[in-house]
PQR file with spaces between the fields and no chain letter, atoms N, CA, C, O and H, PARSE charges and radii, in Angstrom:
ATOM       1  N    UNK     1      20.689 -137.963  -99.180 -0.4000 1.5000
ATOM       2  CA   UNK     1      19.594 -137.998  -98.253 -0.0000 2.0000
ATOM       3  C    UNK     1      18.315 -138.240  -99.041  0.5500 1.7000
ATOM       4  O    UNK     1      18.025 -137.362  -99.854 -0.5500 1.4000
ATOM       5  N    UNK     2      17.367 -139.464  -98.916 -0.4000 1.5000
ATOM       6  CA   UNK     2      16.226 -139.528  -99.136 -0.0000 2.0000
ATOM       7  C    UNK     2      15.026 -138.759  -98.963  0.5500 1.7000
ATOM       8  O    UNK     2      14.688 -139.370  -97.949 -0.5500 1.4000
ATOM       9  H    UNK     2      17.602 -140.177  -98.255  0.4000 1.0000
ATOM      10  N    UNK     3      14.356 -138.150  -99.076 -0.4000 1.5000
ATOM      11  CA   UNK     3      12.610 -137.895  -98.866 -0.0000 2.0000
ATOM      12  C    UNK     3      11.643 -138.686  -99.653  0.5500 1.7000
ATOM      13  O    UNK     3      11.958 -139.210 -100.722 -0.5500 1.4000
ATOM      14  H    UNK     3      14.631 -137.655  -99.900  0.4000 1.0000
ATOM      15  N    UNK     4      10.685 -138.758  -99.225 -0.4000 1.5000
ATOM      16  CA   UNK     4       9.182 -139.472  -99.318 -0.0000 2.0000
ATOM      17  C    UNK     4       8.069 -138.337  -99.174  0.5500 1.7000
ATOM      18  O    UNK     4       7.749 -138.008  -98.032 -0.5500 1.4000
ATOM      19  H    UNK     4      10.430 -138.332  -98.356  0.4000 1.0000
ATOM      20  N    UNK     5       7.578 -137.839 -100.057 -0.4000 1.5000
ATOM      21  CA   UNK     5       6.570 -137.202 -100.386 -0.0000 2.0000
ATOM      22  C    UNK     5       5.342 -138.133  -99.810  0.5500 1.7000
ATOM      23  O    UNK     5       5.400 -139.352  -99.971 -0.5500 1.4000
ATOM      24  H    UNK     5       7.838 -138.106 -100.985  0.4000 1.0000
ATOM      25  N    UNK     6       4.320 -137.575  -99.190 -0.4000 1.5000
ATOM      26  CA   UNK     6       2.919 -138.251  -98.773 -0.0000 2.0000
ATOM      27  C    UNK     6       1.959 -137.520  -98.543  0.5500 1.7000
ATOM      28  O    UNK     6       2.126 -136.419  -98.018 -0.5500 1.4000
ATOM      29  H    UNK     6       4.273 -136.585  -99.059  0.4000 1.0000
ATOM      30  N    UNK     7       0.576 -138.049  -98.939 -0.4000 1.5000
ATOM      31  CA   UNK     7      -0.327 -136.802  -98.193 -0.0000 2.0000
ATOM      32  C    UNK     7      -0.201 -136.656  -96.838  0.5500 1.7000
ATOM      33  O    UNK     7       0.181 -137.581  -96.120 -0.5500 1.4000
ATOM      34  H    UNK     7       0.441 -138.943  -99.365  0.4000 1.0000
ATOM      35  N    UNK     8      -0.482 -135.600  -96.441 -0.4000 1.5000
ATOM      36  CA   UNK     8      -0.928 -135.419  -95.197 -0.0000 2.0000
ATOM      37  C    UNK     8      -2.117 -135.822  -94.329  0.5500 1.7000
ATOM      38  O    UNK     8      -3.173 -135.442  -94.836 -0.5500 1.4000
ATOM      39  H    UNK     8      -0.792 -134.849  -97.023  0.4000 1.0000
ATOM      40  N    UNK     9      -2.270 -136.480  -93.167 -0.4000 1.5000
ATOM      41  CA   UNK     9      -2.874 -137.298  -92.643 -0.0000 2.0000
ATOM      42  C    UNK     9      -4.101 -136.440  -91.753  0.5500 1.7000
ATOM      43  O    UNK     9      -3.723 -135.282  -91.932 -0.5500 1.4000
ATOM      44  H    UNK     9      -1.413 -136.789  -92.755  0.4000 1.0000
ATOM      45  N    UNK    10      -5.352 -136.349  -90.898 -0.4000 1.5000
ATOM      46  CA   UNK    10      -5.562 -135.615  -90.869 -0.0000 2.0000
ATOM      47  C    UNK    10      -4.933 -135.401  -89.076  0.5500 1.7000
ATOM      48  O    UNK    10      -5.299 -134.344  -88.561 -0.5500 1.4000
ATOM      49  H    UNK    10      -5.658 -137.290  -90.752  0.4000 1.0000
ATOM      50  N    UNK    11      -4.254 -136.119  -88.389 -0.4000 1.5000
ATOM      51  CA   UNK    11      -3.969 -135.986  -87.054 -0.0000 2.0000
ATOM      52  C    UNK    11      -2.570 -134.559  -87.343  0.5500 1.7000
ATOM      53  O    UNK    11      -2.051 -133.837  -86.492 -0.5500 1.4000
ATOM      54  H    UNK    11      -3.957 -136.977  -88.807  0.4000 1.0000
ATOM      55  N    UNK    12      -2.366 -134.599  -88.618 -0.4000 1.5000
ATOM      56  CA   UNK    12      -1.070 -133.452  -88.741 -0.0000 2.0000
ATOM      57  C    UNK    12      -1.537 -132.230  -88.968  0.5500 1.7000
ATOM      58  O    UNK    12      -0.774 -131.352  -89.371 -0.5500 1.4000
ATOM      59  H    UNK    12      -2.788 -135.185  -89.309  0.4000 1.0000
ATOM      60  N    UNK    13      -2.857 -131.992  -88.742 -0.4000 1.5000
ATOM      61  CA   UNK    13      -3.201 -130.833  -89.459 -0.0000 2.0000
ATOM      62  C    UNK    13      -2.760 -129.762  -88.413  0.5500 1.7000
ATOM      63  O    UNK    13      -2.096 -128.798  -88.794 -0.5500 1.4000
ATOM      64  H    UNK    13      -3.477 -132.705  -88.415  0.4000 1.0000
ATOM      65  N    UNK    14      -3.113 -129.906  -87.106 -0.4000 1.5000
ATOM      66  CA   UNK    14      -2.725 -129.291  -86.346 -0.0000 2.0000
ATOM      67  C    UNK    14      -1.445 -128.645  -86.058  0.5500 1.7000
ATOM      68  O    UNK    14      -1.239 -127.642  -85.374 -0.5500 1.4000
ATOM      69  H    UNK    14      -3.653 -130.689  -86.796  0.4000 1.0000
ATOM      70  N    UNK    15      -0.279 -129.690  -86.955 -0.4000 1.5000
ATOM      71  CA   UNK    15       1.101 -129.194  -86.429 -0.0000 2.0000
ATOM      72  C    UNK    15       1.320 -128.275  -87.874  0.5500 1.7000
ATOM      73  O    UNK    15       2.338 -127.604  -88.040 -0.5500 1.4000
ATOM      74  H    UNK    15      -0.446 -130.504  -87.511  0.4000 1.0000
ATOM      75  N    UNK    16       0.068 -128.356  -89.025 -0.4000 1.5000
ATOM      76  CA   UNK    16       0.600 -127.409  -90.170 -0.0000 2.0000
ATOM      77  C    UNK    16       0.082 -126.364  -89.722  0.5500 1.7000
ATOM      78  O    UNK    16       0.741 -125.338  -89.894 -0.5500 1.4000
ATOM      79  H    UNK    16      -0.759 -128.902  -88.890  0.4000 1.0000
ATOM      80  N    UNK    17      -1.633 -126.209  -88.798 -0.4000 1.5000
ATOM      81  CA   UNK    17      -1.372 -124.614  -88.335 -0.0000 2.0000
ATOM      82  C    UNK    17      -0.685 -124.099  -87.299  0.5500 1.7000
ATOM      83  O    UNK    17      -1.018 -122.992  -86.878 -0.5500 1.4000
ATOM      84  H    UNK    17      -2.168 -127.042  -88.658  0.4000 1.0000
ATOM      85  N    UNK    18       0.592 -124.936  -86.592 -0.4000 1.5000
ATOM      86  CA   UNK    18       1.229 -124.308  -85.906 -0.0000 2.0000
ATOM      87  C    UNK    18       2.503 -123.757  -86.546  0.5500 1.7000
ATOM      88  O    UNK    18       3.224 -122.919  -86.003 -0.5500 1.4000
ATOM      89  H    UNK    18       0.862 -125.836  -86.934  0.4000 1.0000
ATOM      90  N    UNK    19       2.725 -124.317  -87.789 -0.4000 1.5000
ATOM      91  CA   UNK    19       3.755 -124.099  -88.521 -0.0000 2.0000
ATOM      92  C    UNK    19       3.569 -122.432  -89.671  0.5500 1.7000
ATOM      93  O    UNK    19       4.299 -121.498  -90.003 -0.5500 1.4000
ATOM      94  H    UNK    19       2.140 -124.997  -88.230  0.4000 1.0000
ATOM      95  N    UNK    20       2.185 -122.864  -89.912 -0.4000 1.5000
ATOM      96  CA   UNK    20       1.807 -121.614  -90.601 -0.0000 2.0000
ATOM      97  C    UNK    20       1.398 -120.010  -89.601  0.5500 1.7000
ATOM      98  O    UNK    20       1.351 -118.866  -90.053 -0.5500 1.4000
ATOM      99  H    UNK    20       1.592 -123.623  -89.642  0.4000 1.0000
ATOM     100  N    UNK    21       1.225 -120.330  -88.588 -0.4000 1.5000
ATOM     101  CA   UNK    21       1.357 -119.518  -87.144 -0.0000 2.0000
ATOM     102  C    UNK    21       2.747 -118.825  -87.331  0.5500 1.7000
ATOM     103  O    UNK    21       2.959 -117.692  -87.760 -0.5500 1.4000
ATOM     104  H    UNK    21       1.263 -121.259  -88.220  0.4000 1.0000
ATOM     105  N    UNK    22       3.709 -119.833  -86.879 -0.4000 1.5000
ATOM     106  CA   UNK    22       4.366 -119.118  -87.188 -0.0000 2.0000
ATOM     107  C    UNK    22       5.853 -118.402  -88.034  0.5500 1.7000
ATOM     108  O    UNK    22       6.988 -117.939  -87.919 -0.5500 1.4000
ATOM     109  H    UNK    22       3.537 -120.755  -86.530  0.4000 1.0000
ATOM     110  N    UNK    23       4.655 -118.800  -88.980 -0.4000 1.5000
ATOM     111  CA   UNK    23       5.428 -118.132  -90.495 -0.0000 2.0000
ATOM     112  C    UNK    23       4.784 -116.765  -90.557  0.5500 1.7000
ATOM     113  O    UNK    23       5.057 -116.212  -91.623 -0.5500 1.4000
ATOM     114  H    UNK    23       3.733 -119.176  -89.072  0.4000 1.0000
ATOM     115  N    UNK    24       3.879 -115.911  -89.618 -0.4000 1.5000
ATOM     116  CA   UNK    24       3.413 -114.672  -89.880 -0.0000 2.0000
ATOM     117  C    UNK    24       4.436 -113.865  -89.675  0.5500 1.7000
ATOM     118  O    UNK    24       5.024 -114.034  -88.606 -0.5500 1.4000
ATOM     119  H    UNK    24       3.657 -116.360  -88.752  0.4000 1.0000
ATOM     120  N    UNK    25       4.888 -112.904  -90.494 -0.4000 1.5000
ATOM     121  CA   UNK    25       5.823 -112.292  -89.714 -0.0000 2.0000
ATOM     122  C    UNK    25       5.090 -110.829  -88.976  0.5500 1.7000
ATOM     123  O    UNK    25       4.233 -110.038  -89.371 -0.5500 1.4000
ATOM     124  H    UNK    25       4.410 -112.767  -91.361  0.4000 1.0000
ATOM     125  N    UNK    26       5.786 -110.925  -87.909 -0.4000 1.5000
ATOM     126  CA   UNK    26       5.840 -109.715  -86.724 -0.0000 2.0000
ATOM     127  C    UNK    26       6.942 -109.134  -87.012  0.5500 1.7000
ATOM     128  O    UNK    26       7.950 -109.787  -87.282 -0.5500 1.4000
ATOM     129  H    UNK    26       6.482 -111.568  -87.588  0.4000 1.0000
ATOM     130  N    UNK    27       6.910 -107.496  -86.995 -0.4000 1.5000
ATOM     131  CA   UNK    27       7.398 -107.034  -87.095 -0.0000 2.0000
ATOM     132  C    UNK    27       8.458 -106.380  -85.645  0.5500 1.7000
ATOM     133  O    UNK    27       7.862 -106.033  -84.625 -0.5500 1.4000
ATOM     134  H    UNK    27       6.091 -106.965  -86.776  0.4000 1.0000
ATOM     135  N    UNK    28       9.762 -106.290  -85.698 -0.4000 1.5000
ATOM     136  CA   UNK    28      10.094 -106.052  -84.168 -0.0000 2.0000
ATOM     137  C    UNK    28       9.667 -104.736  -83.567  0.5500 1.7000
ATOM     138  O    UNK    28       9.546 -103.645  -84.124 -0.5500 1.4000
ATOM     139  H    UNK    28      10.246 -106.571  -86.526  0.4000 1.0000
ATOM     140  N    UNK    29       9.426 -105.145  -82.051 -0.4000 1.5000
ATOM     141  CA   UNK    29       8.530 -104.563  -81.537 -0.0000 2.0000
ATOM     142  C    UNK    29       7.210 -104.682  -81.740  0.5500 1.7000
ATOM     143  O    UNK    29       6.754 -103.702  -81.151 -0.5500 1.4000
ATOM     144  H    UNK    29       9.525 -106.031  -81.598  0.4000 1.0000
ATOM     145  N    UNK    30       6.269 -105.303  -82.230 -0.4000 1.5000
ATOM     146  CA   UNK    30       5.101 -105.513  -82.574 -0.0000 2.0000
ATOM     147  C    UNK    30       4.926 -107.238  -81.607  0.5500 1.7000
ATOM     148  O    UNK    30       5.581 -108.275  -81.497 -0.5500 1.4000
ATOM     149  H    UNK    30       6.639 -106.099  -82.709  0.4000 1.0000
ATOM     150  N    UNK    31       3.743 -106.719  -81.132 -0.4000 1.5000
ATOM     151  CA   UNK    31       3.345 -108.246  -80.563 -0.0000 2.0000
ATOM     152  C    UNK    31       2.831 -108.614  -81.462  0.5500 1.7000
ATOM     153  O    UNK    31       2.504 -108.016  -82.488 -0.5500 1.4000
ATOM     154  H    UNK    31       3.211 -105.877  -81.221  0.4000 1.0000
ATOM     155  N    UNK    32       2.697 -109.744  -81.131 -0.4000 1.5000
ATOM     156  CA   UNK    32       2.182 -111.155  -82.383 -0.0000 2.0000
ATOM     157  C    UNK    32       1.133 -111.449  -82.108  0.5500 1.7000
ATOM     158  O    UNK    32       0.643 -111.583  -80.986 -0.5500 1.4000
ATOM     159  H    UNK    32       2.963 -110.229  -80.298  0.4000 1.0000
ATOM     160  N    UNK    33       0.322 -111.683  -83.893 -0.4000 1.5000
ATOM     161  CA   UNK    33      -0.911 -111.734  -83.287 -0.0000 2.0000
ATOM     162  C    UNK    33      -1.985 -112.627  -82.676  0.5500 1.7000
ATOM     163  O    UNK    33      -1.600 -113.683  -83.178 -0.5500 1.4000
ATOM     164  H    UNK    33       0.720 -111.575  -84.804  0.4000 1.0000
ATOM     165  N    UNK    34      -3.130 -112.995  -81.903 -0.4000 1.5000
ATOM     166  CA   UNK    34      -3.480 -113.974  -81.444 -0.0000 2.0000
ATOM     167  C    UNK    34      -3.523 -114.950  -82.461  0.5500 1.7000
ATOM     168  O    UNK    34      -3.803 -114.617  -83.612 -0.5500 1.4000
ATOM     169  H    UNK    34      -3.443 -112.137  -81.495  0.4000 1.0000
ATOM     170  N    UNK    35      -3.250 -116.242  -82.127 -0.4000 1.5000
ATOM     171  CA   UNK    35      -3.213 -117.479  -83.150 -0.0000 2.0000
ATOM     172  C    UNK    35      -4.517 -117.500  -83.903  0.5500 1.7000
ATOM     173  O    UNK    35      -4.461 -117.911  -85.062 -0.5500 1.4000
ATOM     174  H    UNK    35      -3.022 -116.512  -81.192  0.4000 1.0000
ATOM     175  N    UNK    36      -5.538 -117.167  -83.482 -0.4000 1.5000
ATOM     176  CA   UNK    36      -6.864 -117.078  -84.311 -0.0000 2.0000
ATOM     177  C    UNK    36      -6.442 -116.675  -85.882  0.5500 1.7000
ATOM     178  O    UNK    36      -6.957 -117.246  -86.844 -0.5500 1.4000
ATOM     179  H    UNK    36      -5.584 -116.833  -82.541  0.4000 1.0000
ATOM     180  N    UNK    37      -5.568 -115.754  -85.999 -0.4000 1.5000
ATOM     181  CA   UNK    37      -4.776 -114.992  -87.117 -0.0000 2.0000
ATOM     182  C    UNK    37      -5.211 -116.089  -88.237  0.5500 1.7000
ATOM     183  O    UNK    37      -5.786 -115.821  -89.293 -0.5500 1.4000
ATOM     184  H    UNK    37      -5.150 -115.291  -85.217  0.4000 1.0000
ATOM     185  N    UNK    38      -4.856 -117.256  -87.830 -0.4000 1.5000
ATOM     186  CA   UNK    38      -4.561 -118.288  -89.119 -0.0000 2.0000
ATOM     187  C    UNK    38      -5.999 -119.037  -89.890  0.5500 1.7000
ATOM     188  O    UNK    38      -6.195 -119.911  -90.734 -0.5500 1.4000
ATOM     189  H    UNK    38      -4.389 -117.474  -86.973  0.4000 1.0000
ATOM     190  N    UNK    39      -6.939 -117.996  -88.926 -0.4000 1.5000
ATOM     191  CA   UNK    39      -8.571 -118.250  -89.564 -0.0000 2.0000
ATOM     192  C    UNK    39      -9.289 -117.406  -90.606  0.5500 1.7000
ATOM     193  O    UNK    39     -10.442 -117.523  -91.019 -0.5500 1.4000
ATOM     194  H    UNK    39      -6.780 -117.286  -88.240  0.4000 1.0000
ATOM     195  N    UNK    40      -8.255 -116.444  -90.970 -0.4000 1.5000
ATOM     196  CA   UNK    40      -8.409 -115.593  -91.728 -0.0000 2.0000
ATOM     197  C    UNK    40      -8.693 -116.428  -92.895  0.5500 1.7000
ATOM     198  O    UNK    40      -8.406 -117.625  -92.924 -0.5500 1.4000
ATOM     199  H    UNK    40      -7.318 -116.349  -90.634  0.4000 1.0000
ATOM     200  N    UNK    41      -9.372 -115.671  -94.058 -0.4000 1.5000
ATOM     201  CA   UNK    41      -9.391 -116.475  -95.506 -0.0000 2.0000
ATOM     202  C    UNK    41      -7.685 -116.321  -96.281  0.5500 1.7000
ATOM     203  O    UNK    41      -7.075 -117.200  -96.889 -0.5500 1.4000
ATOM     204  H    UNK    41      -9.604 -114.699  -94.034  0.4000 1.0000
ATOM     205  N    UNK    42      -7.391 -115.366  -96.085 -0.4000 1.5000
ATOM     206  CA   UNK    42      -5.962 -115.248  -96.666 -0.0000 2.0000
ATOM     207  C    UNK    42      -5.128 -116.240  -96.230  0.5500 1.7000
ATOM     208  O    UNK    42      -4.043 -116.570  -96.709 -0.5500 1.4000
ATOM     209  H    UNK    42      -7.887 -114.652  -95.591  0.4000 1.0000
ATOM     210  N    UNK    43      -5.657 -116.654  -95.372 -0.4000 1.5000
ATOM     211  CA   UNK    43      -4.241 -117.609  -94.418 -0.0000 2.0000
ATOM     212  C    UNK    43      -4.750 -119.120  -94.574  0.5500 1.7000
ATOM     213  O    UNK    43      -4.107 -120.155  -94.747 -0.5500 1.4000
ATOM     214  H    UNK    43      -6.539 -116.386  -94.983  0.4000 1.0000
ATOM     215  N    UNK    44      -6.021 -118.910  -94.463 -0.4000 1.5000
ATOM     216  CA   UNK    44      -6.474 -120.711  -94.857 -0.0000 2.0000
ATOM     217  C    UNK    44      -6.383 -121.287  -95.874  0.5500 1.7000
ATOM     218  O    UNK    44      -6.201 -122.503  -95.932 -0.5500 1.4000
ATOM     219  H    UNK    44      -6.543 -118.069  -94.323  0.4000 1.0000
ATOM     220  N    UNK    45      -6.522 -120.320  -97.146 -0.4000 1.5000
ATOM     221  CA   UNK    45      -6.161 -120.838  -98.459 -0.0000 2.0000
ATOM     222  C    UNK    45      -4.957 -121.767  -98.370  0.5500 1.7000
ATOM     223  O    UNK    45      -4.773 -122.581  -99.274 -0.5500 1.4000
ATOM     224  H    UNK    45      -6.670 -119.332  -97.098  0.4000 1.0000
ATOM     225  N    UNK    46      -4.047 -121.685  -97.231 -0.4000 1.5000
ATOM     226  CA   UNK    46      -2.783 -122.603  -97.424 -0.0000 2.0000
ATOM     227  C    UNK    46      -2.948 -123.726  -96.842  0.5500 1.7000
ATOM     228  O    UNK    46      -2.226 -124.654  -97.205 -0.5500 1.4000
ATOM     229  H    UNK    46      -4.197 -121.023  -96.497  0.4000 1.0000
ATOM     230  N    UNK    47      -3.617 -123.877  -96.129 -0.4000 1.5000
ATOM     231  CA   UNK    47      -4.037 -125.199  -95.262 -0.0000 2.0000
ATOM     232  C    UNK    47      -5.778 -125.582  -95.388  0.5500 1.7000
ATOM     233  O    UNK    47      -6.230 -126.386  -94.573 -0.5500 1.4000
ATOM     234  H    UNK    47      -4.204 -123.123  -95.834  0.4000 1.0000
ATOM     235  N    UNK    48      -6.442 -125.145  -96.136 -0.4000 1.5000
ATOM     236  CA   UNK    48      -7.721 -125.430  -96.114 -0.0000 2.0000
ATOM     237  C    UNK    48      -8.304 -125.865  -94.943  0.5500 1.7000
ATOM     238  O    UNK    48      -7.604 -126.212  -93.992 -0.5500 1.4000
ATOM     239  H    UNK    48      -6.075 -124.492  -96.798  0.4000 1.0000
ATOM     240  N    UNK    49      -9.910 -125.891  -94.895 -0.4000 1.5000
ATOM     241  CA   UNK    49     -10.930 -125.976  -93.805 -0.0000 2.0000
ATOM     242  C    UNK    49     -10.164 -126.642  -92.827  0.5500 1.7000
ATOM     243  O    UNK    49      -9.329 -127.419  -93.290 -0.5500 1.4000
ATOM     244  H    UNK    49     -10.478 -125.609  -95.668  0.4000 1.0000
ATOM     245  N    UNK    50     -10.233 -126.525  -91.320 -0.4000 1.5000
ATOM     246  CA   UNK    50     -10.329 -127.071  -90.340 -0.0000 2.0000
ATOM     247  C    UNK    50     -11.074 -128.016  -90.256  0.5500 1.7000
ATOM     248  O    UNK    50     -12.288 -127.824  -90.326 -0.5500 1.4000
ATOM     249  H    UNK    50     -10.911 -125.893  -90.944  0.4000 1.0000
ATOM     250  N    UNK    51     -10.371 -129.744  -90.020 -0.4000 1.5000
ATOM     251  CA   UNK    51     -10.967 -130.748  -90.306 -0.0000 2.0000
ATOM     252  C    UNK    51     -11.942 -131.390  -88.994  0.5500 1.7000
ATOM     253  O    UNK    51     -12.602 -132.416  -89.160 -0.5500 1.4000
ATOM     254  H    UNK    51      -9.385 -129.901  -89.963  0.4000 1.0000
């Protein structure tokens, strides 16, 4: 199986903070937290500024 490494474009940014959403883990029984979550500085370091 092939892959192709590329940058990321900026129309994808959106589907990396839905991806990094939800990689938070919740714990069971715990609601999850509002998506805002991923505006934190801890969490943006992985996806940098909102373009």
């Amino acid at each position: 199986m092939g892959y192709t490494i590329r940058e990321i474009v900026e129309e994808e940014y959106s589907v990396l903070e839905d991806f990094l959403y939800e990689a938070v883990f919740v714990p069971d029984g715990m609601l999850a937290p509002p998506k805002s979550i991923i505006d934190r500085p801890e969490f943006r370091v992985y996806i940098g500024s909102r373009h």
